[in-house]
TILOTI-434731 format. One record per atom (N, C-alpha, C, O, CB): x, y, z. Coordinates in steps of 0.05 Angstrom, whole numbers, plus 32768, in hexadecimal, padded with zeros to 4 digits. Glycine has a CB too. Example, Ala and Ser with C-alpha at 12.3 -4.5 7.8 and 13.67 -1.06 7.14 Angstrom:
81087F8E809C/80F67FA6809C/81087FBE809C/811D7FBE80A9/80E27FA780B5/81017FD3808E/81117FEB808F/81028001809D/810C801780A1/811A7FF48072/
***
This chain:
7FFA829A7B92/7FE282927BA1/7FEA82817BB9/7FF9826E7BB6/7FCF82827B8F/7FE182897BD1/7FEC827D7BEF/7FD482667BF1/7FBC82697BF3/7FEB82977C0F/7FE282507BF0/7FCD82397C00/7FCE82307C18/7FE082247C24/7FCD82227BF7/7FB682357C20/7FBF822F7C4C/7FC0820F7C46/7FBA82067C30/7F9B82397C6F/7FC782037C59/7FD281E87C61/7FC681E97C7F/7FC381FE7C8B/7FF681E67C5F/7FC081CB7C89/7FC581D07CA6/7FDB81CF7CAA/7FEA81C77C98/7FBA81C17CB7/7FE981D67CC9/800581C87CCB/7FFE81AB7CD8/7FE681A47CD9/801C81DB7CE0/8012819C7CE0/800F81827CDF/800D81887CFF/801081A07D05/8026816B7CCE/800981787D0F/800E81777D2D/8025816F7D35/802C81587D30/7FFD81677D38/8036817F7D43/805581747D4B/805B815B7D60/805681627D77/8065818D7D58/806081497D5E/8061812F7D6E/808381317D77/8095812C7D67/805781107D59/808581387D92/809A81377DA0/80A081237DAC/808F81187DBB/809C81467DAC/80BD81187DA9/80C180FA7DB6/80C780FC7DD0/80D6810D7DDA/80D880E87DAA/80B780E47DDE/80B980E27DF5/80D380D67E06/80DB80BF7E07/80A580D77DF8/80DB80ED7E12/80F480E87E1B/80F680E77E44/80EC80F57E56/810781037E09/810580D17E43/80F780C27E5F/811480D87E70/812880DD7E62/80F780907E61/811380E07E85/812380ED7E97/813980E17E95/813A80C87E95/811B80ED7EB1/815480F07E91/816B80E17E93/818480EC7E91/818D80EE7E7A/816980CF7E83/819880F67EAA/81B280FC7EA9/81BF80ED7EA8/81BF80D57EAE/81BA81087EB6/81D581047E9C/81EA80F17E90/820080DF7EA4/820E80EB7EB4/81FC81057E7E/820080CE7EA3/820680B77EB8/820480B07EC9/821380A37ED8/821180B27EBE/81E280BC7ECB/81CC80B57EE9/81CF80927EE7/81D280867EFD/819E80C37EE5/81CF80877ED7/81BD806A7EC9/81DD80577EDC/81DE80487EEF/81BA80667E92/81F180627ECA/8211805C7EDC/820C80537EF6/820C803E7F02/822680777EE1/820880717EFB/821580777F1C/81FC80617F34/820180537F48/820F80A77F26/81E280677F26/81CA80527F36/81DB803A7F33/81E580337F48/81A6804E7F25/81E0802E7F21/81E880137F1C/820380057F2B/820A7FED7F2B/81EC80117F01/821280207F39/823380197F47/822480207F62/822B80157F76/825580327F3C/821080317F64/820E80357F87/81FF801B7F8E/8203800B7FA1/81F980547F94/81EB801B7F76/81DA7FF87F82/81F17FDC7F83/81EB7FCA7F92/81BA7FEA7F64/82087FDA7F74/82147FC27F74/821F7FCA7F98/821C7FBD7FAC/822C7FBD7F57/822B7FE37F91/82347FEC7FAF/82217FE17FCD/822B7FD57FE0/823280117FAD/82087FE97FC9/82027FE27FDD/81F97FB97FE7/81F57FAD7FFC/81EE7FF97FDD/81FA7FAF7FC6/81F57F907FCA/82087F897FD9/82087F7C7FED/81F47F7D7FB2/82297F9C7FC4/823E7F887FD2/82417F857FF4/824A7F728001/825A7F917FC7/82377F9E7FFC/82367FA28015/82337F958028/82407F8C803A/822C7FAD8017/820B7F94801D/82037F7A8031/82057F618025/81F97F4D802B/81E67F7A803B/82187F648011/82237F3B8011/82407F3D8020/824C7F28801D/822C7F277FE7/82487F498028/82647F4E8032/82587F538059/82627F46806C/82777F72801D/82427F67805D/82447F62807F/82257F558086/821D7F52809D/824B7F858096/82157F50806E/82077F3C807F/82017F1C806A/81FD7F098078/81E77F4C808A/82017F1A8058/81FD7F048054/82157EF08051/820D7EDA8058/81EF7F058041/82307EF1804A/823D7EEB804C/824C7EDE8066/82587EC88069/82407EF78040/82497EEE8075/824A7EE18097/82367ED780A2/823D7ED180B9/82517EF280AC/82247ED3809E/82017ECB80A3/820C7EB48098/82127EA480AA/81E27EDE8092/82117EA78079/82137E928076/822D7E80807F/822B7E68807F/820E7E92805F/82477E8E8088/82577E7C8096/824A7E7380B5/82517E5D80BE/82747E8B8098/823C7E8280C2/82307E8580DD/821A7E7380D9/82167E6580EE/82267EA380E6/820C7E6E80C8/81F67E5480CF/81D97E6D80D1/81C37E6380D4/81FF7E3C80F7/81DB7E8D80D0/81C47E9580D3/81B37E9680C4/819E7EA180CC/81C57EA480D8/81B57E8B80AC/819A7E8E8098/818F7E6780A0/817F7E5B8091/81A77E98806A/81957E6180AB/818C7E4780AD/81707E4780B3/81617E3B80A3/819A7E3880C0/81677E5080C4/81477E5480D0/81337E5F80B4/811C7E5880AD/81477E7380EE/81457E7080A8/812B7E6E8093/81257E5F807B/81187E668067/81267E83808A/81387E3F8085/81377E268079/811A7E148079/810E7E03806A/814B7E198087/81167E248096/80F47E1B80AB/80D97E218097/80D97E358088/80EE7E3780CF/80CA7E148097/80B57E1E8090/80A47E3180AA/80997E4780A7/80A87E068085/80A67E1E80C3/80957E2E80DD/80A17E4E80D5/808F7E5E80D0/80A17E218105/80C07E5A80D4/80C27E7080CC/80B07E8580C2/80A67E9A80CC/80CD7E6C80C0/80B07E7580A3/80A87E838090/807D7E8C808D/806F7E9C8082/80B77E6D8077/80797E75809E/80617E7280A5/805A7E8280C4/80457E7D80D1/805C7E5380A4/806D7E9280CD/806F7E9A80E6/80687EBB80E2/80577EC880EE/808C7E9280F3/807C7EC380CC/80887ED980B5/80637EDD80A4/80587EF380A5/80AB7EC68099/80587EC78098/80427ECB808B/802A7ED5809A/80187EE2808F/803C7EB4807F/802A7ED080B1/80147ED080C1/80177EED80C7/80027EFA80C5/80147EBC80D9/80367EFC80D0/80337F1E80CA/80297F2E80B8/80177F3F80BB/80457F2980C8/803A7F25809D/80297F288086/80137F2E807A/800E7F42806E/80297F1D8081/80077F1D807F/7FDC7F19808F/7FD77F368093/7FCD7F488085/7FD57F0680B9/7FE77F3380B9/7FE07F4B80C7/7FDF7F6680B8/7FCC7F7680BA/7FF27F4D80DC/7FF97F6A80A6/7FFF7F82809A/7FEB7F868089/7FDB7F9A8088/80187F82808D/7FEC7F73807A/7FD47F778063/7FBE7F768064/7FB27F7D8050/7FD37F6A8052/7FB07F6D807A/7F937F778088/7F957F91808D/7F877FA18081/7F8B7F6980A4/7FAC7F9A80A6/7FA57FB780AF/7FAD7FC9808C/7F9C7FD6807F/7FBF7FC280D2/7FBE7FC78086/7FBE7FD78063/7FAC7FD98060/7FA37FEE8067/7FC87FCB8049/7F997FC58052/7F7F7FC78040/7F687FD48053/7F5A7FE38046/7F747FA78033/7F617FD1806F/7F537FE0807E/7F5A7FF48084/7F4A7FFA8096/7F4D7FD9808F/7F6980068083/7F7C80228084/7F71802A8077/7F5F8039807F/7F988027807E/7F768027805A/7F74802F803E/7F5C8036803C/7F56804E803D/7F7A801D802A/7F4980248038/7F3580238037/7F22803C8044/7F11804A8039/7F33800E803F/7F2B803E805D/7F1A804F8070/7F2E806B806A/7F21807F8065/7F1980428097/7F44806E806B/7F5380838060/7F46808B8046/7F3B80A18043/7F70807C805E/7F47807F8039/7F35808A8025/7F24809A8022/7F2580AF8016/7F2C807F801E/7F0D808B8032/7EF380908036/7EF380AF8048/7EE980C48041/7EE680758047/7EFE80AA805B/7EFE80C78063/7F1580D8805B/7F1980EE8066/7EFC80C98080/7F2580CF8049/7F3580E98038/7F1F80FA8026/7F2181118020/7F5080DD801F/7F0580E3801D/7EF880F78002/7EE7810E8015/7EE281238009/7EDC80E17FE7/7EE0810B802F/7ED08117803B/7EE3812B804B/7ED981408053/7EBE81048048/7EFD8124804F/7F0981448054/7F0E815A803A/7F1181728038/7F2881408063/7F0E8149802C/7F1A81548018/7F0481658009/7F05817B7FFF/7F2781408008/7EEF8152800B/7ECD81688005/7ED3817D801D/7ED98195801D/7EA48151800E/7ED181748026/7ECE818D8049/7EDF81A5803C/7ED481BA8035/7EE5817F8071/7EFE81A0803A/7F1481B08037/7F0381C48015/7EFF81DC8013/7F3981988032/7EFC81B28004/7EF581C47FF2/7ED781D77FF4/7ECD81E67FE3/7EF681B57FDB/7ECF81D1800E/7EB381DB8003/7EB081F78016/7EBB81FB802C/7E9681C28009/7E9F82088005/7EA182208001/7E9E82318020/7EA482488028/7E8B82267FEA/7E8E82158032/7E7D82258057/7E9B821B8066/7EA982088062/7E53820B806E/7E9B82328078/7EB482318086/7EA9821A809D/7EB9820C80A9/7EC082528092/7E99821A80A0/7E9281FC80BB/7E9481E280B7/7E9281CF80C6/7E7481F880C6/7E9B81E38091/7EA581C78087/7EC381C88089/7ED181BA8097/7E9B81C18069/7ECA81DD8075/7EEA81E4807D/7EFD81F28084/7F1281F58077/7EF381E38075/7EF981FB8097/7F1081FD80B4/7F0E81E180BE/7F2481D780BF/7F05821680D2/7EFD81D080C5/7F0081BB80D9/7F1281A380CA/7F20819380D7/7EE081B080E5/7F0E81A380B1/7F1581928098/7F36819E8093/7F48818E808D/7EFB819A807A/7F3C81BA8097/7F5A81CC8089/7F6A81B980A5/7F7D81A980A5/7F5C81FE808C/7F5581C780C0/7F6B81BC80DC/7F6C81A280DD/7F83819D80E6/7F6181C480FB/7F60818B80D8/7F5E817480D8/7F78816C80CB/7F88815E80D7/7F47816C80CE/7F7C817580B0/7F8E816B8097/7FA2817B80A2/7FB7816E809E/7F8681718075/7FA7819080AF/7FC681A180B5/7FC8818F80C6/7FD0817B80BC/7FCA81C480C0/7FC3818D80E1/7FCB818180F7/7FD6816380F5/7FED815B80FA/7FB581848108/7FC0815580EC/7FCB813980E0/7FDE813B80D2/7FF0813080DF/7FBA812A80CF/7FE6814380C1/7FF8813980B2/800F814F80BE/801B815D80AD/7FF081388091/8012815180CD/8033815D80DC/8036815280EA/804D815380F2/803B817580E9/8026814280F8/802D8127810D/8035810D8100/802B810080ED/8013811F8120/804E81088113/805480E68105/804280CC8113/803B80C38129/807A80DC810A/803F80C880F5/802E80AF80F4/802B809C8116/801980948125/803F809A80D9/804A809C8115/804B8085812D/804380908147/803A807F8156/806980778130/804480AD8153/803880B58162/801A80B0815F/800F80AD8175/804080CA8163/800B80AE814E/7FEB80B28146/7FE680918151/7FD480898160/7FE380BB811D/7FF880848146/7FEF8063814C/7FF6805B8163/7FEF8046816D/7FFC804E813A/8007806E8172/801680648190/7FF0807481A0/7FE0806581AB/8045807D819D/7FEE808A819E/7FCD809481AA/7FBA808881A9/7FAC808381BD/7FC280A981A1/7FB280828190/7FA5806D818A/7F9E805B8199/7F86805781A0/7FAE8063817E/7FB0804F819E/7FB3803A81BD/7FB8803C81CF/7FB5802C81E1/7FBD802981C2/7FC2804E81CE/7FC9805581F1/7FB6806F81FB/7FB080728212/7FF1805F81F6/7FAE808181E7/7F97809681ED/7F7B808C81F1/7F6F80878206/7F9580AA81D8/7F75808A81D8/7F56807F81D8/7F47807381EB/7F31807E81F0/7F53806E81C8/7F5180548200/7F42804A820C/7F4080608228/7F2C805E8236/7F4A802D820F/7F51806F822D/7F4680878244/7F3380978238/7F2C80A4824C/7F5D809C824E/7F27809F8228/7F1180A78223/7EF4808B821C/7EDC808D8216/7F1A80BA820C/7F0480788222/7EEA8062821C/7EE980598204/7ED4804F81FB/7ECD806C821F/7F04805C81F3/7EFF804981D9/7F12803881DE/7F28804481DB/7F01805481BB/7F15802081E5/7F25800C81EB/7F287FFD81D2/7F157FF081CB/7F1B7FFD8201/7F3E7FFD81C1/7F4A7FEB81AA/7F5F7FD481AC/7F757FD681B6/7F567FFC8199/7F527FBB819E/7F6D7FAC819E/7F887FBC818B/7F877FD38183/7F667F8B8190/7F9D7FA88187/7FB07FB6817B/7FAC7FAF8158/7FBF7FB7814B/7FCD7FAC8189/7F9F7FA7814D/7F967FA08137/7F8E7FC1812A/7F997FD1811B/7F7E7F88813A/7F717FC0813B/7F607FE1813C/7F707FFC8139/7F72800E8128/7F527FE58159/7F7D7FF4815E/7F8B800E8158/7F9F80198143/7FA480318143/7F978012816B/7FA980098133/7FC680088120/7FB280128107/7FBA802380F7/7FDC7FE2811B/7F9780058106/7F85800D80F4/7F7E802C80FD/7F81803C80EB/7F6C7FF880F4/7F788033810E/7F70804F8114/7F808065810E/7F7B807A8103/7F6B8051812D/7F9A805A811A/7FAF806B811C/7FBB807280F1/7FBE808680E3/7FCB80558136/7FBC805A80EE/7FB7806180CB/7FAC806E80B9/7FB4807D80A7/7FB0805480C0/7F94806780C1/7F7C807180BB/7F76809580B8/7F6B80A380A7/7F6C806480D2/7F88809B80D9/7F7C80BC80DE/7F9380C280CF/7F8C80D680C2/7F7A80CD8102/7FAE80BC80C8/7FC880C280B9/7FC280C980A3/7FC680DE8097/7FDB80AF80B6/7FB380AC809A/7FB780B1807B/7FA080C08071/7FA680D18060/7FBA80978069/7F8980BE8077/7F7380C98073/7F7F80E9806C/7F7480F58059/7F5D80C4808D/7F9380F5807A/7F9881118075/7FA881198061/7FA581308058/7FA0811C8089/7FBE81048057/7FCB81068043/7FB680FE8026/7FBF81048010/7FE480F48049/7F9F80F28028/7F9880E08013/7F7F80F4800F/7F7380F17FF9/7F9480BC801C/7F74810B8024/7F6581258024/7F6F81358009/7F63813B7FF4/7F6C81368041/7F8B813B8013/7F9981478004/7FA381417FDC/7FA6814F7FC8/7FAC81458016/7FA481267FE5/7F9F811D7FC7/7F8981187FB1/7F8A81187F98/7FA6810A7FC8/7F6F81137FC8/7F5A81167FB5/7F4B812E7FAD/7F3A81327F9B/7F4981067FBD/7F5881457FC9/7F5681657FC5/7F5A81687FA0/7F49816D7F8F/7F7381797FDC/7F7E81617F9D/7F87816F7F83/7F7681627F6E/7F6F816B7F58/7FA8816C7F7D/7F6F81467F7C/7F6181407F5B/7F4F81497F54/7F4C814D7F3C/7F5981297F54/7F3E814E7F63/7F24815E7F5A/7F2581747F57/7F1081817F53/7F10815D7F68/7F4381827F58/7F3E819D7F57/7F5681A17F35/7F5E81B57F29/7F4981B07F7C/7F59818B7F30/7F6781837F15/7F5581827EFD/7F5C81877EE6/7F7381687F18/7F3C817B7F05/7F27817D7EF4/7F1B81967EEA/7F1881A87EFA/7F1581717F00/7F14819B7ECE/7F1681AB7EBC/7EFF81BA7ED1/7EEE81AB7EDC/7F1281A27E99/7F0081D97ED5/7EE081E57EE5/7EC981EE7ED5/7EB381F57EDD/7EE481FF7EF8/7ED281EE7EBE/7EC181E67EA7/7EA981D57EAC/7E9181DA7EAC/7ED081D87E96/7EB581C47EAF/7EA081A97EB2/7E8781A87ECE/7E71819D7ECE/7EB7818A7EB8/7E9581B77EE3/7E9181BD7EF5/7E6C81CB7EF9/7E5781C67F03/7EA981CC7EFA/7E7D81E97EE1/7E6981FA7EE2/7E5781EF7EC7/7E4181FA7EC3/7E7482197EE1/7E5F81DF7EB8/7E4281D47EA1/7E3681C07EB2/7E2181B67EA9/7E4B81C37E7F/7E3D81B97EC6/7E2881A87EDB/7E1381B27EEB/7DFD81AA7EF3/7E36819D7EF0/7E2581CA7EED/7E0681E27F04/7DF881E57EEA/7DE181DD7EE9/7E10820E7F19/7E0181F07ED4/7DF581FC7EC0/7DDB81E87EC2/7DC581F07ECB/7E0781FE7EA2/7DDF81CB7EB9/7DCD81B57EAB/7DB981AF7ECB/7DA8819D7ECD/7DE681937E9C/7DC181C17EE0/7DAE81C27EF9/7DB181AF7F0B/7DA281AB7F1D/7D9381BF7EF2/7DCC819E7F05/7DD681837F1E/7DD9818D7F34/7DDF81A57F37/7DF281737F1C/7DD781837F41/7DDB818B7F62/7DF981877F67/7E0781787F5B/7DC881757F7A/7E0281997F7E/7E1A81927F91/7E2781747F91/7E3C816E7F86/7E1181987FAE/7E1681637F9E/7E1B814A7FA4/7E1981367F78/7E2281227F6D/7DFC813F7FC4/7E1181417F74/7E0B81297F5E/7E2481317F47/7E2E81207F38/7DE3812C7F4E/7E2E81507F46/7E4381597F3A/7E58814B7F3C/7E6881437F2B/7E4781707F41/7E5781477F5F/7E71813E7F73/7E7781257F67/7E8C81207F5A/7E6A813A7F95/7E6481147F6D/7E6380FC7F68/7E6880EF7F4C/7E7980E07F44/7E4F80F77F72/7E4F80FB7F3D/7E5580F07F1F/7E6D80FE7F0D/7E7B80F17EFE/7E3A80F27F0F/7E6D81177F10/7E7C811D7EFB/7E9581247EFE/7EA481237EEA/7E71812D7EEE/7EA181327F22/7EBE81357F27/7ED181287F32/7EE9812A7F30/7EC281437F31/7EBE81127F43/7ECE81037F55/7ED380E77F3F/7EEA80DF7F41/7EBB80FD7F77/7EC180D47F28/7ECF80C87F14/7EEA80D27F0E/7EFD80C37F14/7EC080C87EFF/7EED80E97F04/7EFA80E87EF2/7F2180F27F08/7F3880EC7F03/7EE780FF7ED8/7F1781007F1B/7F2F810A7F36/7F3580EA7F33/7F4B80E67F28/7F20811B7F5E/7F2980D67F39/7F2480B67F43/7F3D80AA7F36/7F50809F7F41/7F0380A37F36/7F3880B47F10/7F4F80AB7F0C/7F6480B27F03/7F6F80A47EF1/7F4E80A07F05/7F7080CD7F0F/7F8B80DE7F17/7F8B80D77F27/7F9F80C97F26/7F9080F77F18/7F8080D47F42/7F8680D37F54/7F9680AC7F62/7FA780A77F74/7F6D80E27F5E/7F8A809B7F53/7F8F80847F5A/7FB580837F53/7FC280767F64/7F79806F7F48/7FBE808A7F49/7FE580807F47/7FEC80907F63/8003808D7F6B/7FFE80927F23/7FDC80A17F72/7FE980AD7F88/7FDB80A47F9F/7FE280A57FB7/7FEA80CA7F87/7FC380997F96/7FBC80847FAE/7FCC806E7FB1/7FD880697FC6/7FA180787FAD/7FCE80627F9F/7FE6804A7FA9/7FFA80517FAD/800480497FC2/7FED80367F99/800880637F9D/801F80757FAF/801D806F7FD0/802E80627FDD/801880997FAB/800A80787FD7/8006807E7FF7/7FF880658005/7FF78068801D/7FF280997FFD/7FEE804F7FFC/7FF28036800B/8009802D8001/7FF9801F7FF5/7FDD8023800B/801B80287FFA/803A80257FF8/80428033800F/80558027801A/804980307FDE/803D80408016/804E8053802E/803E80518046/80488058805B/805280768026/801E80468044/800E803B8051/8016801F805A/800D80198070/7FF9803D8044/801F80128052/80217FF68051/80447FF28069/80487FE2807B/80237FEA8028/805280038060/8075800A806C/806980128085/807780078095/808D8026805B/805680218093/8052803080A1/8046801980B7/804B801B80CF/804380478095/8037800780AD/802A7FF380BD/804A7FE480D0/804C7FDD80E8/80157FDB80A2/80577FE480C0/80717FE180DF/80717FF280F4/807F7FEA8107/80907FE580D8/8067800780F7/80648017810A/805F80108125/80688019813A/805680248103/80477FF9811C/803B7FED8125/80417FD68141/80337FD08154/80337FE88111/80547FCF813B/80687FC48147/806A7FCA8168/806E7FB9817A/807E7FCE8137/80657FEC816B/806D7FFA8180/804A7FF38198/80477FFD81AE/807680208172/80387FE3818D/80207FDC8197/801F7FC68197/80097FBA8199/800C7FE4818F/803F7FB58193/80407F9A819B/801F7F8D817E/80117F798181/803A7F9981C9/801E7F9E816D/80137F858151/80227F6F814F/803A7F718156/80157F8E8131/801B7F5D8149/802D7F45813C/80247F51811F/800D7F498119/80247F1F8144/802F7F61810F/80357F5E80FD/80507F5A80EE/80617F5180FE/802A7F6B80F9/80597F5D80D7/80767F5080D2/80877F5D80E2/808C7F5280F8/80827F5380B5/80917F7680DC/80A17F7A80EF/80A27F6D8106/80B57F5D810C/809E7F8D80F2/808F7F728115/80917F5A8132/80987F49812C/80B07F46812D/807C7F4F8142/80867F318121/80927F188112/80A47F0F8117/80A77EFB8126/80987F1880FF/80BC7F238105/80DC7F2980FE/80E47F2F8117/80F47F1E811E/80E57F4280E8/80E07F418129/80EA7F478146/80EA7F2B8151/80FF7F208155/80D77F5C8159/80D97F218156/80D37F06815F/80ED7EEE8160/80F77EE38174/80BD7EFD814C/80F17EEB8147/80FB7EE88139/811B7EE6813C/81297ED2813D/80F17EF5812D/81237F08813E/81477F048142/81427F048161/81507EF5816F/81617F238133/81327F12816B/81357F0B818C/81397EEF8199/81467EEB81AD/811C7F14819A/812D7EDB818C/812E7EBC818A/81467EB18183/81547EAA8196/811C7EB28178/814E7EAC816F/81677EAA815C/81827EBD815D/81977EB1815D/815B7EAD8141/81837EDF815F/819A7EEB8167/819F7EF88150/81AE7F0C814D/81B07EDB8171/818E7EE78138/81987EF58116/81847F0E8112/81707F0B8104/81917EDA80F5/818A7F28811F/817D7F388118/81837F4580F0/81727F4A80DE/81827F4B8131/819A7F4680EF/819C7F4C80CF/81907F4280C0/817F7F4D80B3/81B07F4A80C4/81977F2680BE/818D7F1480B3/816E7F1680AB/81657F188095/81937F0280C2/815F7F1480C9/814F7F1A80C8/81387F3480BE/81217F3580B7/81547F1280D5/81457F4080C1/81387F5B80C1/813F7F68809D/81367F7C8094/81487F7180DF/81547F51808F/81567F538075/813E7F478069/812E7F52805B/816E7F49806D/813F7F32806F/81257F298069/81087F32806C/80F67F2F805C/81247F188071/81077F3D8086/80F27F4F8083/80EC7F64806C/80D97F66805D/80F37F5B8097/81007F71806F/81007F87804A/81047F7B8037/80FD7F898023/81177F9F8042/810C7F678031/81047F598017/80E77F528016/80DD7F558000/81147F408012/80D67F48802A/80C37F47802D/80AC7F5F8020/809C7F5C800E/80C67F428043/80B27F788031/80A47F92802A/80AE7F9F8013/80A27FB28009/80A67FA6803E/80C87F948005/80CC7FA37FEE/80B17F9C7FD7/80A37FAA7FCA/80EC7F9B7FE2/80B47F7C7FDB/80A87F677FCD/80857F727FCE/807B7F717FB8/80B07F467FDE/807A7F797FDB/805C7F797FE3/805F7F9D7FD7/804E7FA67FC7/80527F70800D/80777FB07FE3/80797FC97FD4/80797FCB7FBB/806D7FDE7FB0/808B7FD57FDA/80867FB97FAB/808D7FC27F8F/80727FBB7F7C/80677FC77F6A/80AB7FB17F83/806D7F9F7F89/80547F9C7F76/803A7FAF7F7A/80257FAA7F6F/804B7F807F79/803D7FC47F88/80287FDC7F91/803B7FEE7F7B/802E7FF97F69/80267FE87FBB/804C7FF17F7A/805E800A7F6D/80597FFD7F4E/805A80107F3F/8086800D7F7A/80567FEB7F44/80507FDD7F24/803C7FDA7F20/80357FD77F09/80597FC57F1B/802A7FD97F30/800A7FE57F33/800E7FF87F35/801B7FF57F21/7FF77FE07F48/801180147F3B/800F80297F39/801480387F20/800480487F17/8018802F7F4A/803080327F13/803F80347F02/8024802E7EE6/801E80427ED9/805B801F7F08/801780167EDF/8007800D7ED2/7FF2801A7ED3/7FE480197EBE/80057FF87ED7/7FE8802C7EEA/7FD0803A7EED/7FD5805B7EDF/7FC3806A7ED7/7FCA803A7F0E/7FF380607EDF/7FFE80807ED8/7FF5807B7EBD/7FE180867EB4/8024808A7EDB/800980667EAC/8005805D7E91/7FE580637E8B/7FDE80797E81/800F803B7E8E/7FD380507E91/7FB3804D7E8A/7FAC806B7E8F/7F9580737E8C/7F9E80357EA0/
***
């Protein structure tokens, strides 16, 4: 006599990426590259007297005030990148070609142009047509039209990651277009899609040096400021990326925390 059983459910261990003496070799190229810059810049920086200045507080309070700058134009980038990524990205998906073609060319074109060209027009295009921007704005604009097309693209996949199932028991239950959009695909895209939004202000945030080239005082400038004054460009400009690693990583452990959830 045969007795069925269920079978049990197979639980496979989770096994994190890993060649064989990847873990090594990261660990000899990174000592490699410390010893480096303790051998041609910090090490002669401290027989030379060049780290002395950022003994200063005026420095460091010089350095903060870029900072500011960066992290204002970041969070207003973002923000508005955002905002009009969900609306190309509606455009790009929706079914009338007068939403997307203008929405496909928008997102091709943008995003094959580099950033820093978009932010150099910005300010130097615009006020000949009569939009005159400080350099705050324009670095915001120029961001703004960048990322908005990469961040199109990301909230494209999420909603199109969503089961279409759900999609079509929404027409079924008689929801409209907009209330589908809203309540039931764009939640849930919202949160796939957030570890690759911060992804991209991380790379949003690096990009705000660009900025630089419109005379911002933001860090970078700052830091230009800085070794042009004093002569310690290494020095200096080390410190600057310790700076952005610092403001990067804690976006990248936020992000990391958001994959997990």
């Amino acid at each position: 006599m045969l007795v069925e059983t269920t079978p049990k459910p197979i639980t496979l261990p989770h096994r994190r990426f890993n060649l064989p003496g990847f873990n090594t070799l990261t660990n000899v190229v990174g000592w490699a590259v410390l010893g480096l810059l303790a051998w041609w810049v910090i090490i002669p920086a401290i027989f030379n007297g060049r780290w002395q200045i950022f003994q200063e507080w005026a420095i460091w309070k010089f350095l903060a005030e870029g900072l500011w700058v960066t992290l204002r134009v970041a969070f207003v980038a973002v923000v508005l990148s955002t905002l009009l990524g969900v609306v190309l990205a509606l455009g790009r998906l929706s079914p009338r070609k007068i939403w997307a073609v203008p929405a496909i060319g928008y997102i091709e074109i943008i995003r094959a142009t580099p950033s820093f060209l978009i932010i150099f027009y910005a300010f130097i295009g615009l006020p000949k047509i009569g939009l005159k921007l400080d350099t705050f704005w324009a670095a915001i604009v120029g961001l703004t039209i960048y990322n908005s097309a990469v961040l199109a693209e990301i909230v494209r996949a999420g909603i199109l990651s969503v089961d279409k199932g759900q999609l079509e028991a929404a027409y079924a239950l008689g929801l409209s277009p907009f209330h589908t959009i809203s309540h039931i695909l764009l939640p849930q895209a919202l949160r796939r899609m957030l570890p690759a939004i911060v992804s991209q202000l991380i790379t949003l945030v690096k990009d705000t040096s660009l900025a630089y080239a419109i005379a911002l005082q933001e860090l970078t400038s700052q830091g230009r400021a800085i070794y042009q004054k004093y002569g310690n460009v290494l020095e200096t400009m080390f410190v600057i990326a310790l700076i952005y690693f610092g403001v990067c990583y804690l976006l990248s452990v936020i992000s990391q925390k958001l994959e997990i959830k």
